[in-house]
C-alpha positions as YAML, in Angstrom:
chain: A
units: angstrom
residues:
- id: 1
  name: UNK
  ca: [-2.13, 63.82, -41.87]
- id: 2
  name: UNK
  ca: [0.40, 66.31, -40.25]
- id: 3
  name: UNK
  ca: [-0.06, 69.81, -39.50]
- id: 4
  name: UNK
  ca: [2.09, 72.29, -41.28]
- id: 5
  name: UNK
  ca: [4.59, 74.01, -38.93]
- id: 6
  name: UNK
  ca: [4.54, 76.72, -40.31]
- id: 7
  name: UNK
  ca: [1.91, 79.23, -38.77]
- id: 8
  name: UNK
  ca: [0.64, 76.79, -36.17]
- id: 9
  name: UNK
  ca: [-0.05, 78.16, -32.31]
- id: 10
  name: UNK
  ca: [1.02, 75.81, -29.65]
- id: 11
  name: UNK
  ca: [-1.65, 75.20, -26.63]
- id: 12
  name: UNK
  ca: [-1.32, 73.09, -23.26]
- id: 13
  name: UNK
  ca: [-4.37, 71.62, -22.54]
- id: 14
  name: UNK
  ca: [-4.20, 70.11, -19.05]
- id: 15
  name: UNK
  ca: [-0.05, 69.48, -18.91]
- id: 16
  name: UNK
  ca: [-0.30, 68.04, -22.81]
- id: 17
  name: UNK
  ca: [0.99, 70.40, -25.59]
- id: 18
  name: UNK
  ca: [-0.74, 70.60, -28.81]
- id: 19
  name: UNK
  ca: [-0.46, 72.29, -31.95]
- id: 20
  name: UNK
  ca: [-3.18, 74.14, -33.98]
- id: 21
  name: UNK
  ca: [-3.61, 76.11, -37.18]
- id: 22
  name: UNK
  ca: [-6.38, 77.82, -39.00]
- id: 23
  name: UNK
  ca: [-6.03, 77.68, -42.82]
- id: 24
  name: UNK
  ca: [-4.79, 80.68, -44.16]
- id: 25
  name: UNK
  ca: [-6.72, 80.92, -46.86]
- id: 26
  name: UNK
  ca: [-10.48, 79.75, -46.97]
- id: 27
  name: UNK
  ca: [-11.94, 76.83, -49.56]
- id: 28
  name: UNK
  ca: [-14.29, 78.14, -52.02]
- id: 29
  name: UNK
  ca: [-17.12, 76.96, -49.85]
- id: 30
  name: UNK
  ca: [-15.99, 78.97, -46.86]
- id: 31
  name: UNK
  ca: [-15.31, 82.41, -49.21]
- id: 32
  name: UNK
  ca: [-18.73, 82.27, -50.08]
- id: 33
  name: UNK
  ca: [-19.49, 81.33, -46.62]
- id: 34
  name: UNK
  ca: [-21.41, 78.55, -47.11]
- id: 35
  name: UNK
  ca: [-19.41, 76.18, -44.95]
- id: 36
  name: UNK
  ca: [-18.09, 77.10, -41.42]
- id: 37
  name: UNK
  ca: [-14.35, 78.07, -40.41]
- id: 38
  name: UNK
  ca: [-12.10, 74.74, -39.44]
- id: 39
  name: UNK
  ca: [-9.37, 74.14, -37.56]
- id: 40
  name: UNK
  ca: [-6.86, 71.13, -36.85]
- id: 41
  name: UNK
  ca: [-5.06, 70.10, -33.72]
- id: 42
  name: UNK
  ca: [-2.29, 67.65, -33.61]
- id: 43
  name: UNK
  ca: [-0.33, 66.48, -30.20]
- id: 44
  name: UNK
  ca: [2.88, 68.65, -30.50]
- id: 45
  name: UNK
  ca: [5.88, 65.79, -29.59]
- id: 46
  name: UNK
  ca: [4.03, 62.80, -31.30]
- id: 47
  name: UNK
  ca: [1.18, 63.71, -33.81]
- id: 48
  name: UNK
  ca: [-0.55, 60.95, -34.95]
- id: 49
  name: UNK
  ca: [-4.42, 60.97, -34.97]
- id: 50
  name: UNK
  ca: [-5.22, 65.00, -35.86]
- id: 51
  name: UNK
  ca: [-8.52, 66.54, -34.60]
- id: 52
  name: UNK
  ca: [-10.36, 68.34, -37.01]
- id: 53
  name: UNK
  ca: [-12.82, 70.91, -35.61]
- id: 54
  name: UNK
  ca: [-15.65, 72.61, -37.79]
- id: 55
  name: UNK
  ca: [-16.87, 75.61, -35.97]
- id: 56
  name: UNK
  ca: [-19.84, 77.84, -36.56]
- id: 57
  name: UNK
  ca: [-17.79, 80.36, -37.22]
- id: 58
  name: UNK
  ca: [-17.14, 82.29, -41.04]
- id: 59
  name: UNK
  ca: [-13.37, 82.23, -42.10]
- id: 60
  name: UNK
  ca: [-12.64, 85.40, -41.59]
- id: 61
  name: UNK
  ca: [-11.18, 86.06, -45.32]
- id: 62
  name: UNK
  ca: [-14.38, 84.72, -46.51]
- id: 63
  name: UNK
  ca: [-15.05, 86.72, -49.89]
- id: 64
  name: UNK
  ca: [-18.74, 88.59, -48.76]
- id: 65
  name: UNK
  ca: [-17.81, 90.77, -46.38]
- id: 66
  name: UNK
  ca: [-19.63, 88.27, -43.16]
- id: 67
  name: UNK
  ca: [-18.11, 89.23, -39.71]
- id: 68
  name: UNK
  ca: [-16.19, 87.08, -38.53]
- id: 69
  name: UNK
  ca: [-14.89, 86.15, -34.97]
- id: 70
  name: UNK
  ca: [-11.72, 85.05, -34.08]
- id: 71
  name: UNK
  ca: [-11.01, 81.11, -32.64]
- id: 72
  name: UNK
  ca: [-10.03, 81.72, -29.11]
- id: 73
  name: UNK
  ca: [-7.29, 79.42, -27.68]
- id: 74
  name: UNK
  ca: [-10.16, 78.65, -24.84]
- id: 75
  name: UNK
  ca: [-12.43, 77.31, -27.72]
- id: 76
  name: UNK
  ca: [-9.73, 75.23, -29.18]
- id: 77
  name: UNK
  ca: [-8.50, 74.12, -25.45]
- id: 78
  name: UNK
  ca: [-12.24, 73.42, -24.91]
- id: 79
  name: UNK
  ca: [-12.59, 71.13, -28.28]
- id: 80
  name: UNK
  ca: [-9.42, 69.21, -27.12]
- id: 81
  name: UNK
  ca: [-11.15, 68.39, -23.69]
- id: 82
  name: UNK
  ca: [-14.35, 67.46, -25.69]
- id: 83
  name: UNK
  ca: [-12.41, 65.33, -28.37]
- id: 84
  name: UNK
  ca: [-10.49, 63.42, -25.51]
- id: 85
  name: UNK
  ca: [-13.78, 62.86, -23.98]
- id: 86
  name: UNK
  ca: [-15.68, 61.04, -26.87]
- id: 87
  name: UNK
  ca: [-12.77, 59.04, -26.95]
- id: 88
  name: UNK
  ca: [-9.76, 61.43, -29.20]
- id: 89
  name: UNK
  ca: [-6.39, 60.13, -28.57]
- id: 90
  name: UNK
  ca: [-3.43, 62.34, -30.42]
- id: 91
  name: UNK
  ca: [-0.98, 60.27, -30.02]
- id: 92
  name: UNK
  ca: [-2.05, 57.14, -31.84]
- id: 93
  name: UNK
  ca: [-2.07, 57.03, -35.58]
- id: 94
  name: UNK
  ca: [-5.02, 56.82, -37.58]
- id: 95
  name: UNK
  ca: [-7.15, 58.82, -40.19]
- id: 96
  name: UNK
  ca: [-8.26, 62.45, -39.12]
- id: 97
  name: UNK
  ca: [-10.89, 62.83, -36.07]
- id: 98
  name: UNK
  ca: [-13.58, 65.30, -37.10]
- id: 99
  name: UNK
  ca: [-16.46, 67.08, -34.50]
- id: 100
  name: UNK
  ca: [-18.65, 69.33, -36.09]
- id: 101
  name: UNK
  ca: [-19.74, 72.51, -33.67]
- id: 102
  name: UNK
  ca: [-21.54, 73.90, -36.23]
- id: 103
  name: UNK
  ca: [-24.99, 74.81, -36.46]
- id: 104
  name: UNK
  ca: [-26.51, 75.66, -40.19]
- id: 105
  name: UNK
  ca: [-25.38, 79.01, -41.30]
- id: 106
  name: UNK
  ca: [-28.13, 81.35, -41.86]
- id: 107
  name: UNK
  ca: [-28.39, 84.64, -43.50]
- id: 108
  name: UNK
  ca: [-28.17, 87.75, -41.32]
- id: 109
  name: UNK
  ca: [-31.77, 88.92, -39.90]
- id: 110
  name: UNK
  ca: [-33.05, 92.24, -41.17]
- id: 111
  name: UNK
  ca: [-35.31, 94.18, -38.65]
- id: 112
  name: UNK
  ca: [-38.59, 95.15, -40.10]
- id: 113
  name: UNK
  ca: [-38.06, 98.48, -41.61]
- id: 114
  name: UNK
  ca: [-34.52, 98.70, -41.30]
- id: 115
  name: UNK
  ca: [-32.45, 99.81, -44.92]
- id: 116
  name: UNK
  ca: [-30.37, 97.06, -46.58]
- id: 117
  name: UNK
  ca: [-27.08, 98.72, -47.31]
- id: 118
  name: UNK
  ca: [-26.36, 98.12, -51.57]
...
């Protein structure tokens, strides 16, 4: 699986360049924001294996109105060390590597006595 070129952020992550891209648009899951924000990272010169990240983060087009917070390259540098550490390896071929960050999504808290905006 290959990354699209097109709208993909390039990274070095100790002396190794990668590339990584949000999607654009969210899955009907993460519009409803039911299902966190992903992201993939392929080695830039020789993709082969591509690291697939689930945050626990809400795409930030999701269709609600959740706030959302933008993927820092320091999160995505930090899920490349972590990947590479539990044994990632771009460069070889094989199906997609997935880590889940996420934690369940919950519904915003209310404080008692505080107005729900309609």
């Amino acid at each position: 699986m290959a990354l699209v070129k097109k709208g993909s952020r390039r990274i070095v992550v100790d002396g190794t360049t990668y590339r990584w891209r949000l999607r654009g648009r969210p899955t009907y899951s993460q519009g409803m924001a039911w299902r966190p924000l992903t992201f993939a990272v392929e080695h830039a010169e020789t993709p082969g294996t591509t690291l697939v990240i689930t945050t626990n983060k809400p795409h930030s087009a999701n269709w609600i109105g959740t706030a959302a917070v933008p993927v820092l390259p320091s999160e995505v540098a930090a899920s490349i060390r972590a990947a590479r550490a539990i044994g990632w390896v771009a460069e070889n071929p094989g199906s997609p590597f997935h880590i889940d960050q996420s934690v369940p999504m919950s519904e915003p808290t209310v404080a008692a006595g505080a107005e729900i905006p309609l």
